[in-house]
DSSP file (Angstrom, degrees, kcal/mol; ACC not computed):
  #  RESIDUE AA STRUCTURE BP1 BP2  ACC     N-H-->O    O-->H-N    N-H-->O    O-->H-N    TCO  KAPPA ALPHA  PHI   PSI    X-CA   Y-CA   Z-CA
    1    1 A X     >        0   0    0      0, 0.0     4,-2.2     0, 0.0     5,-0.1   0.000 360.0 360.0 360.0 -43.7   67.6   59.3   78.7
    2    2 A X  H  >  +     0   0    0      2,-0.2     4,-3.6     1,-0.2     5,-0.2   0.883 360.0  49.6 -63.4 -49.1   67.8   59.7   75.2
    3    3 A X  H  >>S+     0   0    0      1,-0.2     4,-3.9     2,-0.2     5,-0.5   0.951 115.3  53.1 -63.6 -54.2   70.7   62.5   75.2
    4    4 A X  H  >5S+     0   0    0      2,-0.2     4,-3.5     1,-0.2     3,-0.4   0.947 102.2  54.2 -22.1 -80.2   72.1   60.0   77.3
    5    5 A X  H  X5S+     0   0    0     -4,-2.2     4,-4.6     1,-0.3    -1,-0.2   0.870 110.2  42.8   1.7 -82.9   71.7   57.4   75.0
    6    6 A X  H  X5S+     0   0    0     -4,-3.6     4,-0.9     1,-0.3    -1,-0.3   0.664 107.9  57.0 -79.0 -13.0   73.5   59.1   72.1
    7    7 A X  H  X5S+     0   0    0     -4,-3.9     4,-2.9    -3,-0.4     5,-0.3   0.803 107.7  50.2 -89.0 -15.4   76.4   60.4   74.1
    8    8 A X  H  X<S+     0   0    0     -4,-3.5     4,-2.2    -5,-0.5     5,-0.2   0.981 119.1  42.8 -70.6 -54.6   77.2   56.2   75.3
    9    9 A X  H  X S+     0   0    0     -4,-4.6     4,-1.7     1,-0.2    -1,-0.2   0.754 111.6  51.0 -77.6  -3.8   76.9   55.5   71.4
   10   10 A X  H  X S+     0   0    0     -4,-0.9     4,-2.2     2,-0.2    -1,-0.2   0.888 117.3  38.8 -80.4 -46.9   79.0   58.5   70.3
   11   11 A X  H  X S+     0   0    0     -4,-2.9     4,-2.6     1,-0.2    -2,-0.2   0.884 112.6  56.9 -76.3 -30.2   82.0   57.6   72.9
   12   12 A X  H  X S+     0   0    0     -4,-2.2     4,-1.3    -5,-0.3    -1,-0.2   0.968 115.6  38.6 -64.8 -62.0   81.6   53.6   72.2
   13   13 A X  H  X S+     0   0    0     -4,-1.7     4,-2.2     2,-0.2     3,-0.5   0.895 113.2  53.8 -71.3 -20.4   82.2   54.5   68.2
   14   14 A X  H >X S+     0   0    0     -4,-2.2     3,-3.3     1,-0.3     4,-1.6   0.980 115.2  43.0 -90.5 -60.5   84.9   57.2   68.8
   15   15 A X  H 3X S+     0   0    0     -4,-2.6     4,-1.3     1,-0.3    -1,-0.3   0.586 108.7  57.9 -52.9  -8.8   86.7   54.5   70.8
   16   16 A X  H 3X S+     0   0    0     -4,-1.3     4,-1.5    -3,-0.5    -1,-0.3   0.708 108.3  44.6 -74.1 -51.6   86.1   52.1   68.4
   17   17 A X  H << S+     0   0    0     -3,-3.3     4,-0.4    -4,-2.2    -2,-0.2   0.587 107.3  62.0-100.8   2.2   87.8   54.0   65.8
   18   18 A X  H >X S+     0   0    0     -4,-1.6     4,-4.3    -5,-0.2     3,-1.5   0.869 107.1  37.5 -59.7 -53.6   90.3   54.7   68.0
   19   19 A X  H 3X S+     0   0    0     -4,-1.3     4,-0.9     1,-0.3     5,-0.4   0.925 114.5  62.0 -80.1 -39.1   91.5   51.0   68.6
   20   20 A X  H 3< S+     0   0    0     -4,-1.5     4,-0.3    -5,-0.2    -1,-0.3   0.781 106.5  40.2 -25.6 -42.9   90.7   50.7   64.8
   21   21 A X  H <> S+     0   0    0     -3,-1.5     4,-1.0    -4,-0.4    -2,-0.2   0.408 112.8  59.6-123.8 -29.0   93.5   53.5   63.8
   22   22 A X  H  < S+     0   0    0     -4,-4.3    -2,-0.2     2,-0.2    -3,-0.2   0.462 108.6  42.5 -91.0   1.0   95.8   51.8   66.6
   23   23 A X  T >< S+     0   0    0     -4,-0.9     3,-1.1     2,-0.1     4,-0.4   0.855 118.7  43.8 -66.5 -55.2   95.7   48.1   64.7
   24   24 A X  T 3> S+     0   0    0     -5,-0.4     4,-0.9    -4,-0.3     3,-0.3   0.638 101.7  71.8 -82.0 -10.2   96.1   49.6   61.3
   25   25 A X  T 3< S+     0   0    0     -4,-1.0    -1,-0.3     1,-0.3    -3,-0.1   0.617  99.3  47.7 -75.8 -15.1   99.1   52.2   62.7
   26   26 A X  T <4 S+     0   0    0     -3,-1.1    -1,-0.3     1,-0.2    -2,-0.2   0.813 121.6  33.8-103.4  -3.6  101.6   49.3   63.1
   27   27 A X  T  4 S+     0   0    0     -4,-0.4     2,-0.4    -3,-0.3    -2,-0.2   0.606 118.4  59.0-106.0 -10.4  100.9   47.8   59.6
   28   28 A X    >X  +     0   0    0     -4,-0.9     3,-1.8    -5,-0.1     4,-1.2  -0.742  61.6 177.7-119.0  91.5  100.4   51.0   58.3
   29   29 A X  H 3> S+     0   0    0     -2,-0.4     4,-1.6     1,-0.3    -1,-0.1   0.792  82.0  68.7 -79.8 -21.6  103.6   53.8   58.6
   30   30 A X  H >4 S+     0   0    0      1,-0.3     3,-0.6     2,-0.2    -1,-0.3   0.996 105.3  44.4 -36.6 -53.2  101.9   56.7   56.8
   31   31 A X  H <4 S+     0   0    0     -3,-1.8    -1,-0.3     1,-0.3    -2,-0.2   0.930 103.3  63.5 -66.8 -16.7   99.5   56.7   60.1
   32   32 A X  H 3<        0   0    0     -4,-1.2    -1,-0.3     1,-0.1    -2,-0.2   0.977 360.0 360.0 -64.5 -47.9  102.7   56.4   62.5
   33   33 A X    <<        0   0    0     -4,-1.6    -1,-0.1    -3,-0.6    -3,-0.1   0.323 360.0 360.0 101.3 360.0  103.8   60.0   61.0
C-alpha cells in the first residue's frame, strides 16, 4: 500500500510539472527550443 502510495504521488507531481512546463512554454520561448 505504501509503495503504492508513493508511486500515485510521484506520477501526480511529475504530471503536475508537466502541465506546469506546458503553461510557461508559450510565454516562455527559451523552453519552446
Amino acid at each position: 500500500l505504501e509503495a503504492s502510495i508513493e508511486r500515485i504521488k510521484v506520477s501526480k507531481a511529475s504530471a503536475d510539472l508537466m502541465s506546469y512546463c506546458e503553461e510557461h512554454a508559450r510565454s516562455d520561448p527559451l523552453l519552446m527550443g
